[in-house]
C-alpha positions, 0 to 999 in steps of 0.5 A, a space after each residue: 238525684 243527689 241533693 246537699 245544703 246548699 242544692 236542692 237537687 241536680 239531674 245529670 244527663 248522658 255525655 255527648 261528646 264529652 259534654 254533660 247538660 245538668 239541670 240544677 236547682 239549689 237555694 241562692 245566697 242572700 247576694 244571688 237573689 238581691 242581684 237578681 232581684 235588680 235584673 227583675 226591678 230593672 226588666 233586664 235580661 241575662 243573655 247566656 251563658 254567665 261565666 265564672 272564671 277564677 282570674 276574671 271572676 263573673 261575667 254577665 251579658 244583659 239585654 234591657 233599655 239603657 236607662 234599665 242598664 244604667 240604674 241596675 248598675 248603679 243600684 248596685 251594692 257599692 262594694 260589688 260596684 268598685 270590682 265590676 267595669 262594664 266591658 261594652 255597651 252595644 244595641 242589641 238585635 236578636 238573630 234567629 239562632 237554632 234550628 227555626 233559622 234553617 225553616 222554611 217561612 212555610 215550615 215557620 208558618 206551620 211551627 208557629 200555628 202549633 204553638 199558637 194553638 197549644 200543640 206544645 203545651 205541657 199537658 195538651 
């Protein structure tokens, strides 16, 4: 683990095809925690990934009622208002993605029984 400043610590794991997974814990700036804490007061979700580009700067998905998406965009600071545009607005339906979409109901049915009855809790 390697920490600095401004992160508290990272875990690199292996390369798989040329792709890296890191798990990072770092110290948010004053602005970081005041947006998140706006996803928090709203009950808004981040939908992932965020992506940071340097042309188009950051892009966030959220997922929340309309009324949470509105007011979190207008309780925005107004310097942070000016810059953004929201892109689209659309109803949101969760698909199962991942491997639970490739199960069987029987083999749903066992997975779910197992995270019902603790089998996955860390520590059992």
């Amino acid at each position: 683990m390697e920490t600095s400043t401004d992160q508290f610590a990272y875990e690199q794991g292996e390369a798989q095809d040329d792709l890296y997974h890191i798990h990072q814990h770092y110290r948010p700036s004053k602005q970081t925690q005041e947006l998140l804490q706006l996803f928090n007061d709203y009950r808004l979700m981040i939908r992932f990934p965020v992506i940071v580009d340097e042309m188009s700067g950051i892009t966030i998905e959220s997922i929340g009622r309309e009324s949470g998406l509105q007011h979190g965009f207008n309780a925005l600071p107004e310097e942070v208002r000016r810059r953004a545009s929201i892109k689209r607005v659309e109803e949101y339906s969760p698909v199962a993605l991942g491997i639970v979409s490739t199960l069987t109901e029987r083999q749903r049915e066992v997975l779910t029984a197992a995270v019902d009855a603790g089998y996955y809790d860390v520590p059992r």
